[in-house]
mmCIF file as gemmi writes it, N, C-alpha and C atoms, coordinates in Angstrom:
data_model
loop_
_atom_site.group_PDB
_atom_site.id
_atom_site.type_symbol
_atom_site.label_atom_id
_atom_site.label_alt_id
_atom_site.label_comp_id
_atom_site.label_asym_id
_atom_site.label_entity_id
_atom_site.label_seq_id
_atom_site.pdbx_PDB_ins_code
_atom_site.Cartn_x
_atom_site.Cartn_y
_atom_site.Cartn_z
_atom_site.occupancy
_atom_site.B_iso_or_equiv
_atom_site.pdbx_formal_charge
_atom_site.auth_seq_id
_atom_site.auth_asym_id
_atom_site.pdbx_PDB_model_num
ATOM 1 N N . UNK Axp A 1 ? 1.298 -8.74 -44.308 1 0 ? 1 A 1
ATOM 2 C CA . UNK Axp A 1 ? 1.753 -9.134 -43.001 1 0 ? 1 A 1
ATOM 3 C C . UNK Axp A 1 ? 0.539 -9.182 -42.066 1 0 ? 1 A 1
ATOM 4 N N . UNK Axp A 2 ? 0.461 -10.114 -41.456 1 0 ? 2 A 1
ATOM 5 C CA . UNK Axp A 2 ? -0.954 -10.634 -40.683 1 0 ? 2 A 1
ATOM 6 C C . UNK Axp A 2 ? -0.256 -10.005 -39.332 1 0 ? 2 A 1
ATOM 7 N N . UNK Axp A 3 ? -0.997 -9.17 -38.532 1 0 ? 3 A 1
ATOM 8 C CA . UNK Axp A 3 ? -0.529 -9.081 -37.036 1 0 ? 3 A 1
ATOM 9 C C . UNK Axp A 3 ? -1.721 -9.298 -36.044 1 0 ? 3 A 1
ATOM 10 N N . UNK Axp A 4 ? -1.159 -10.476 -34.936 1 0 ? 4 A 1
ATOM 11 C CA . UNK Axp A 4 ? -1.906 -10.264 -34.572 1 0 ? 4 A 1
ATOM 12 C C . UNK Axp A 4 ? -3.205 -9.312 -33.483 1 0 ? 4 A 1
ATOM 13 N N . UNK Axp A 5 ? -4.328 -9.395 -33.588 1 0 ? 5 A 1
ATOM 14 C CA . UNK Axp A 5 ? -5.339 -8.562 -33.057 1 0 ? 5 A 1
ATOM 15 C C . UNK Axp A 5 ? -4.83 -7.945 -31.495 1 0 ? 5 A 1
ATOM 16 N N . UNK Axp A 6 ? -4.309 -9.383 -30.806 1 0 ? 6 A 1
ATOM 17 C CA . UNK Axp A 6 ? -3.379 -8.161 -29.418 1 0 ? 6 A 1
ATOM 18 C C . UNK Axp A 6 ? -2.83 -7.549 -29.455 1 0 ? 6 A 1
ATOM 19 N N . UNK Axp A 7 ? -1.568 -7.148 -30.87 1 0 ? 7 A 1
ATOM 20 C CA . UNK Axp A 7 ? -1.009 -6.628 -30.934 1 0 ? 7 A 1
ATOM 21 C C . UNK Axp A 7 ? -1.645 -5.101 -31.937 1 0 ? 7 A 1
ATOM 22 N N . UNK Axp A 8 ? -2.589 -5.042 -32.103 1 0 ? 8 A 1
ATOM 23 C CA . UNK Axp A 8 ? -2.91 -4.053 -32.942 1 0 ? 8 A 1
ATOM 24 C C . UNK Axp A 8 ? -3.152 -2.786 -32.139 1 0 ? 8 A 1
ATOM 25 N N . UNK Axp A 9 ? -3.398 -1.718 -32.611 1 0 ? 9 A 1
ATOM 26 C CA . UNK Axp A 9 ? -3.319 -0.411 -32.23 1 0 ? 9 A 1
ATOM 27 C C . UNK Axp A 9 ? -4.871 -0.322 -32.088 1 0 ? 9 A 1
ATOM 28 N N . UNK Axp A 10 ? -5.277 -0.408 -33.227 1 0 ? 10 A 1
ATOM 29 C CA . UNK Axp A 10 ? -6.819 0.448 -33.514 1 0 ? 10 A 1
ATOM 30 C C . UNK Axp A 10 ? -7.354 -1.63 -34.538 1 0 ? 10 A 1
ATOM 31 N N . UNK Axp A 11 ? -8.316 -1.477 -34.074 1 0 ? 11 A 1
ATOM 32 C CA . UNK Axp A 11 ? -9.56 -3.308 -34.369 1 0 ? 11 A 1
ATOM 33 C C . UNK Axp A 11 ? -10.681 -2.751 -35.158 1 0 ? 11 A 1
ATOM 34 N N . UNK Axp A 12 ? -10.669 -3.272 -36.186 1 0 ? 12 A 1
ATOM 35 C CA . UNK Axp A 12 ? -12.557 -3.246 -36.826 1 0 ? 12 A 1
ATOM 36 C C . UNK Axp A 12 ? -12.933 -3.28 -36.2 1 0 ? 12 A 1
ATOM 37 N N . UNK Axp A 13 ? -14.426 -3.327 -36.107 1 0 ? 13 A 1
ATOM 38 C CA . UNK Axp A 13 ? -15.922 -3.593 -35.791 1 0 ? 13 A 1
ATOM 39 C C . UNK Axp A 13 ? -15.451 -5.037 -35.515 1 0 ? 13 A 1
ATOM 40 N N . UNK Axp A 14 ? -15.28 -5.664 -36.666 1 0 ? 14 A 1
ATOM 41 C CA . UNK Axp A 14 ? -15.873 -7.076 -36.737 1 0 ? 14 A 1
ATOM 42 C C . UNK Axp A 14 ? -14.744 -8.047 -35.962 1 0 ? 14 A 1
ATOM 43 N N . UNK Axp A 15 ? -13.369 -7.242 -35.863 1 0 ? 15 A 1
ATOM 44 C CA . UNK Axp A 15 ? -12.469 -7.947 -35.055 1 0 ? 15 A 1
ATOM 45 C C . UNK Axp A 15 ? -12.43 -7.58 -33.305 1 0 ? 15 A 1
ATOM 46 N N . UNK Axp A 16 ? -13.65 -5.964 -33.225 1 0 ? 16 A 1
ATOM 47 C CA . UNK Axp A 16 ? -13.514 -6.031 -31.622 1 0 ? 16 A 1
ATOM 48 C C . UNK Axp A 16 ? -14.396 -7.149 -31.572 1 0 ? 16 A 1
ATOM 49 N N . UNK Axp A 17 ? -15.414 -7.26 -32.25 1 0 ? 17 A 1
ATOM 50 C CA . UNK Axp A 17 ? -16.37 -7.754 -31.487 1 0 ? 17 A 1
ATOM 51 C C . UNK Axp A 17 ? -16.254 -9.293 -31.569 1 0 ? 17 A 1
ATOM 52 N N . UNK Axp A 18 ? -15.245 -9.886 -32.475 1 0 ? 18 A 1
ATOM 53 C CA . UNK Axp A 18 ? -14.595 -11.192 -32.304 1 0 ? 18 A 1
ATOM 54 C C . UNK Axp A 18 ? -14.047 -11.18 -30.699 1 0 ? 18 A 1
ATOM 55 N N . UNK Axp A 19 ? -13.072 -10.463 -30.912 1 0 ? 19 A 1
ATOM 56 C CA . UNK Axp A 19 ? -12.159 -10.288 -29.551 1 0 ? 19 A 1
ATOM 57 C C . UNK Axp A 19 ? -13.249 -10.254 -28.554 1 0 ? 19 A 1
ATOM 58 N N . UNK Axp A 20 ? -13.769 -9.43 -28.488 1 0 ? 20 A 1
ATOM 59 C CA . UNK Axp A 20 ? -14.682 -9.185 -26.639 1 0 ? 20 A 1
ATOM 60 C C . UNK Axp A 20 ? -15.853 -10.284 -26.429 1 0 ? 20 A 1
ATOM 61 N N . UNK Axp A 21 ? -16.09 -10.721 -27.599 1 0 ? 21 A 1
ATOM 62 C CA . UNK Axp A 21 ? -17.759 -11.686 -28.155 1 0 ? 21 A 1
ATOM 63 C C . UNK Axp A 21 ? -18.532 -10.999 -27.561 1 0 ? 21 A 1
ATOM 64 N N . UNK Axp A 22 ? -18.322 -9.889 -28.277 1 0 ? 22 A 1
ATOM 65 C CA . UNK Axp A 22 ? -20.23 -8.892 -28.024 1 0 ? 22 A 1
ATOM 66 C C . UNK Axp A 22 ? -20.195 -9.216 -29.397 1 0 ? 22 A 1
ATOM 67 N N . UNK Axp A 23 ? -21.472 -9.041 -29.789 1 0 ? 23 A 1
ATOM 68 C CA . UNK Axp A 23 ? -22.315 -8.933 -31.374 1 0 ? 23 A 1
ATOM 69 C C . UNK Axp A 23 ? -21.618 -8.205 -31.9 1 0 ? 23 A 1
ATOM 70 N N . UNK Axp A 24 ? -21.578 -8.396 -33.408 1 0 ? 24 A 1
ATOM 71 C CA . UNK Axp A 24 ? -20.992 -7.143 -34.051 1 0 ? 24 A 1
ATOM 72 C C . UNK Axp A 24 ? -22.183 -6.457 -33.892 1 0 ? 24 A 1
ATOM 73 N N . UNK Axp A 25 ? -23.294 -6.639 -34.466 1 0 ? 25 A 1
ATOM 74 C CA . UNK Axp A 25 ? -24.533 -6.022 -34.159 1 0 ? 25 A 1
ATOM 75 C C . UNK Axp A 25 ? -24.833 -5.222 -33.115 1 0 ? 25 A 1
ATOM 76 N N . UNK Axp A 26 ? -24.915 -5.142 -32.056 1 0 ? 26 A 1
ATOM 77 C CA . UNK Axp A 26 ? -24.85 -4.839 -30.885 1 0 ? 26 A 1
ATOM 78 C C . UNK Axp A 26 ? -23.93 -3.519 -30.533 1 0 ? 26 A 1
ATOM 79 N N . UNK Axp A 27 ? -22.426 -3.913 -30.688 1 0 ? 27 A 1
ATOM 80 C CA . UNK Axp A 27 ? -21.547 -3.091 -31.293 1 0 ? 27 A 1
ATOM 81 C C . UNK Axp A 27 ? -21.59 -2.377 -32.202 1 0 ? 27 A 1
ATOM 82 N N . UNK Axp A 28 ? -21.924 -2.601 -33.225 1 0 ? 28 A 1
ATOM 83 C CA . UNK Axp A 28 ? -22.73 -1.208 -34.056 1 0 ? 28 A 1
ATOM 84 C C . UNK Axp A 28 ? -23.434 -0.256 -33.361 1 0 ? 28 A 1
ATOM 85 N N . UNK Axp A 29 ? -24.508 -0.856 -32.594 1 0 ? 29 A 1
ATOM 86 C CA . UNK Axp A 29 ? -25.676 0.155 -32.542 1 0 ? 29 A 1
ATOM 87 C C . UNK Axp A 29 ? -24.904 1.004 -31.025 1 0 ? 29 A 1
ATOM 88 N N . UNK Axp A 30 ? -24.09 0.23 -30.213 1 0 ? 30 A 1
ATOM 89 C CA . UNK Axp A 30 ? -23.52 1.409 -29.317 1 0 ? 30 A 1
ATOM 90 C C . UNK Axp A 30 ? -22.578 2.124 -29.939 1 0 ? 30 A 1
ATOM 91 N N . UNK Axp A 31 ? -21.646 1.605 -30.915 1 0 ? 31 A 1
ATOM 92 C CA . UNK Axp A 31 ? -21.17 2.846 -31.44 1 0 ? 31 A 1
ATOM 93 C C . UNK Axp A 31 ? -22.005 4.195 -32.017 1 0 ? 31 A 1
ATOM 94 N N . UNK Axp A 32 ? -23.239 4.021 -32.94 1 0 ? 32 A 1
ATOM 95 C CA . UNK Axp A 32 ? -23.797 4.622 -33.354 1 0 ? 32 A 1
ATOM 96 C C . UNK Axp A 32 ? -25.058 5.783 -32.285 1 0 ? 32 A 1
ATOM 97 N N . UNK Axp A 33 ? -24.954 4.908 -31.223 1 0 ? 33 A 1
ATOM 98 C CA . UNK Axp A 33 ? -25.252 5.707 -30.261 1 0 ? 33 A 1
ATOM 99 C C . UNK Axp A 33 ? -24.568 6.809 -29.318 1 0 ? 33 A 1
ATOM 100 N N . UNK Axp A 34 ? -23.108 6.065 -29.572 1 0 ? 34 A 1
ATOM 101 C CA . UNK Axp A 34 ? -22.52 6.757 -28.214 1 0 ? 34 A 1
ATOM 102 C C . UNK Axp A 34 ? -20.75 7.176 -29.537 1 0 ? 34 A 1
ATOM 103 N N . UNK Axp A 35 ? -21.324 7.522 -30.713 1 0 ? 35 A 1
ATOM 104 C CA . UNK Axp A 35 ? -19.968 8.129 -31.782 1 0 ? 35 A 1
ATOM 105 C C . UNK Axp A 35 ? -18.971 8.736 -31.138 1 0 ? 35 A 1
ATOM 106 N N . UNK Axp A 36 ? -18.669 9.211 -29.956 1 0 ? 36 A 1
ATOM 107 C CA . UNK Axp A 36 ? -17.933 9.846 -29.245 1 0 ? 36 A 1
ATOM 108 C C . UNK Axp A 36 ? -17.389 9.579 -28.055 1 0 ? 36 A 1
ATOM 109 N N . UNK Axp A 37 ? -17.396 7.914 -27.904 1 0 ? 37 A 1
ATOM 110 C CA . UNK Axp A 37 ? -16.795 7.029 -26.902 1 0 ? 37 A 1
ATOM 111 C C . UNK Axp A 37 ? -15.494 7.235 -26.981 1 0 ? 37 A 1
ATOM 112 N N . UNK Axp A 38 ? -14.796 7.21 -25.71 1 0 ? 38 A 1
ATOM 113 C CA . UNK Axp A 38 ? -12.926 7.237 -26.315 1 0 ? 38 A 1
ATOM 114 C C . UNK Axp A 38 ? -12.731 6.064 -26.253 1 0 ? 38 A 1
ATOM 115 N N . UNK Axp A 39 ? -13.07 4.831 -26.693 1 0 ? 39 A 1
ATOM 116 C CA . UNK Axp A 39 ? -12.693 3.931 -27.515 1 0 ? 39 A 1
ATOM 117 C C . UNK Axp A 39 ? -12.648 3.77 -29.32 1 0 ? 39 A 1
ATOM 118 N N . UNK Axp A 40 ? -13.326 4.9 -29.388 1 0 ? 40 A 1
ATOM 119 C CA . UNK Axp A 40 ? -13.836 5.335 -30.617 1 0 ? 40 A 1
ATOM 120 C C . UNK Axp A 40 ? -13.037 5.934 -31.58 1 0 ? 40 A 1
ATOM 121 N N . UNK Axp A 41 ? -12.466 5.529 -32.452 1 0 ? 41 A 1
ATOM 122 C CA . UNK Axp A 41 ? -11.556 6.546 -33.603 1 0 ? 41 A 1
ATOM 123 C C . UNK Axp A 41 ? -12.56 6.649 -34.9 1 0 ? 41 A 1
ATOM 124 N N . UNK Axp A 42 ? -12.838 7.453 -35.444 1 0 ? 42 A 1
ATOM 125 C CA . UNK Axp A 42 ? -13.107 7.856 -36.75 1 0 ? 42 A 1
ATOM 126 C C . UNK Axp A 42 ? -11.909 8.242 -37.567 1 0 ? 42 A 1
ATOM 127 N N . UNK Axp A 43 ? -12.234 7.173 -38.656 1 0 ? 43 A 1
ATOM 128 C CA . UNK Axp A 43 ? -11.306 7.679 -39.679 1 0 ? 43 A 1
ATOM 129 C C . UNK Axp A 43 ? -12.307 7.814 -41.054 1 0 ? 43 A 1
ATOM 130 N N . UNK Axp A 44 ? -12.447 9.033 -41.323 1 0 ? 44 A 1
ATOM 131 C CA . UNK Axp A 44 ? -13.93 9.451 -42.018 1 0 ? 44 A 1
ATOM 132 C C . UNK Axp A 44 ? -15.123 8.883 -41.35 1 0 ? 44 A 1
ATOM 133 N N . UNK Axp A 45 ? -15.651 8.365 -42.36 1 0 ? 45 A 1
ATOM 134 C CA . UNK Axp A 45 ? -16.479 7.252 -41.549 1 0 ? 45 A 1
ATOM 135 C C . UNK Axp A 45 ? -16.598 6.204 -41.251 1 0 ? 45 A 1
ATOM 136 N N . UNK Axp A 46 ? -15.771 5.605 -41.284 1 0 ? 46 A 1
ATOM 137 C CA . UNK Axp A 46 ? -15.336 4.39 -40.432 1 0 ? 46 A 1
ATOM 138 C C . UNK Axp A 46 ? -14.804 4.82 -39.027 1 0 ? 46 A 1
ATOM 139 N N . UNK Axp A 47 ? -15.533 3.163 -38.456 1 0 ? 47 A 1
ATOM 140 C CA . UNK Axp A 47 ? -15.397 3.739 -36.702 1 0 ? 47 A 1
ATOM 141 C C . UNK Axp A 47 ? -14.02 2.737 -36.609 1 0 ? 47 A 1
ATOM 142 N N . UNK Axp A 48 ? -13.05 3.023 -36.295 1 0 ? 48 A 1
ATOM 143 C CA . UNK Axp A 48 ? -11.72 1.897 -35.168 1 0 ? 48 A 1
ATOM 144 C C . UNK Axp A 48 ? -12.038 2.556 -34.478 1 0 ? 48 A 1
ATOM 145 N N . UNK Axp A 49 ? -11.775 0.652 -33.511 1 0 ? 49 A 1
ATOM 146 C CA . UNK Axp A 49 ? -11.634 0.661 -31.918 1 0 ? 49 A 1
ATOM 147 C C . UNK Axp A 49 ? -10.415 0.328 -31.79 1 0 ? 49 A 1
ATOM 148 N N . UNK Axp A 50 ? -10.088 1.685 -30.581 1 0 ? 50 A 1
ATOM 149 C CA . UNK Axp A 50 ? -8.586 1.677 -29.811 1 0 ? 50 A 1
ATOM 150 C C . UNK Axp A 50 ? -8.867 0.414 -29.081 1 0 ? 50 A 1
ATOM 151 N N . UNK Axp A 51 ? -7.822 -0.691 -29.054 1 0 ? 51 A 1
ATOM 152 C CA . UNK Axp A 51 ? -7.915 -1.132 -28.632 1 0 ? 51 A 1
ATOM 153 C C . UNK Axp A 51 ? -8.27 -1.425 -26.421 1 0 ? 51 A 1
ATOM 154 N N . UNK Axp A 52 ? -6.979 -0.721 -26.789 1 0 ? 52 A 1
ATOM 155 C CA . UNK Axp A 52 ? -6.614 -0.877 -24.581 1 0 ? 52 A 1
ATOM 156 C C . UNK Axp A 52 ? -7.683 0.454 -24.514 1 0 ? 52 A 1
ATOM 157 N N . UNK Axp A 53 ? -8.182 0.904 -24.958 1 0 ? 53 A 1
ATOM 158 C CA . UNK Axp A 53 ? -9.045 1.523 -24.638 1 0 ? 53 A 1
ATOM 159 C C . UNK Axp A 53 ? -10.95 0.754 -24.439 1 0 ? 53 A 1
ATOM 160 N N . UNK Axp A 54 ? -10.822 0.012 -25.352 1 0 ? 54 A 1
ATOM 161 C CA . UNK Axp A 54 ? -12.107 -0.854 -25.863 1 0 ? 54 A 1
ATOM 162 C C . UNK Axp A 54 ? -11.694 -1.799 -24.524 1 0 ? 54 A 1
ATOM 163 N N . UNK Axp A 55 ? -10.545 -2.705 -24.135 1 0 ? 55 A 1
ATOM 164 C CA . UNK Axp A 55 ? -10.364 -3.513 -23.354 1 0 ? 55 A 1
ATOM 165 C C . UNK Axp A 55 ? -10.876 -2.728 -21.492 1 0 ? 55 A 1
ATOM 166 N N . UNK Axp A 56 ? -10.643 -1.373 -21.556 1 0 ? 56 A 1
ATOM 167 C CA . UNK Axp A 56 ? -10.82 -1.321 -20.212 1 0 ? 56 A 1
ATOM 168 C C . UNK Axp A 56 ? -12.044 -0.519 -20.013 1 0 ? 56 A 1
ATOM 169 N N . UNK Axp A 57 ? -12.566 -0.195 -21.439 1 0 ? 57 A 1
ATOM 170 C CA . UNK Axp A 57 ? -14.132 -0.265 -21.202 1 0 ? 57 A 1
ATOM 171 C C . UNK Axp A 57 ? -14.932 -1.391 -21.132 1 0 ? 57 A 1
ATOM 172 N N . UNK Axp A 58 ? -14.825 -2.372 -21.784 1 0 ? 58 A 1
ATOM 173 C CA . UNK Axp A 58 ? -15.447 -3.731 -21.502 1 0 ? 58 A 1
ATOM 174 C C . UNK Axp A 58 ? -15.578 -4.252 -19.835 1 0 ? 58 A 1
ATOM 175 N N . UNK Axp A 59 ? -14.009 -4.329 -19.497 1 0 ? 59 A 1
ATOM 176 C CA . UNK Axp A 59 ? -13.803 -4.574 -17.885 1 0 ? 59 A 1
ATOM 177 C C . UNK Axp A 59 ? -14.578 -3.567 -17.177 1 0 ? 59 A 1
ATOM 178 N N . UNK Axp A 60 ? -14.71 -2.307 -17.272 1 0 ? 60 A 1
ATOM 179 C CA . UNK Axp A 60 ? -15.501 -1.69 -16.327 1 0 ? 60 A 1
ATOM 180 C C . UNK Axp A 60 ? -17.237 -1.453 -16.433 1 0 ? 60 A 1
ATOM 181 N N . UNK Axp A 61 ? -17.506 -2.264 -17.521 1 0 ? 61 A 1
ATOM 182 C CA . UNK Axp A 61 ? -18.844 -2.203 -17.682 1 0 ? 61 A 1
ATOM 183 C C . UNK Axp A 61 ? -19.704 -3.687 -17.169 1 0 ? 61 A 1
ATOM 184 N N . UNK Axp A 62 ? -21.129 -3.562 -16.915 1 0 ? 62 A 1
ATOM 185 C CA . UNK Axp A 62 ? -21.873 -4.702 -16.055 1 0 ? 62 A 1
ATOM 186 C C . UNK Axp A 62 ? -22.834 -5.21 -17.097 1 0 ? 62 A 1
ATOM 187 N N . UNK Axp A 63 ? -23.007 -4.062 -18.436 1 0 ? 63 A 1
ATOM 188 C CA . UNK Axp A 63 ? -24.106 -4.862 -19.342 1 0 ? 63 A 1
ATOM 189 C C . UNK Axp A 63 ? -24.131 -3.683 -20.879 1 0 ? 63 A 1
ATOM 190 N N . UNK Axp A 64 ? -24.359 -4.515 -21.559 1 0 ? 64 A 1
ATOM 191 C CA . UNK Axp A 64 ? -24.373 -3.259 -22.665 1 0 ? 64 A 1
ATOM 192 C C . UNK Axp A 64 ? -25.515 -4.018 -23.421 1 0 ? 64 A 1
């Protein structure tokens, strides 16, 4: 079952950074900088992004 990405809970890497068009690249390296963002879920080691969380960090930020 395909759902779509608005409707998801928690986004890859590769589908936030579809969604927001930051780099996945880019997005890596702030996750890996900042592992403890609350946009941030670890599930082992893999990072999901909460979504409405990822969405209203994007809006309140000026540059990453």
């Amino acid at each position: 079952m395909e759902i779509p990405v608005n409707n998801k809970l928690c986004l890859t890497i590769e589908e936030a950074a579809a969604y927001s068009q930051i780099g996945e690249g880019r997005l890596r390296r702030y996750i890996n900088a900042h592992k403890y963002a609350d946009f941030i879920l670890w599930v082992g080691s893999h990072a999901r992004i909460k979504r409405k969380e990822f969405e209203k960090f994007v809006s309140d930020i000026h540059d990453i």
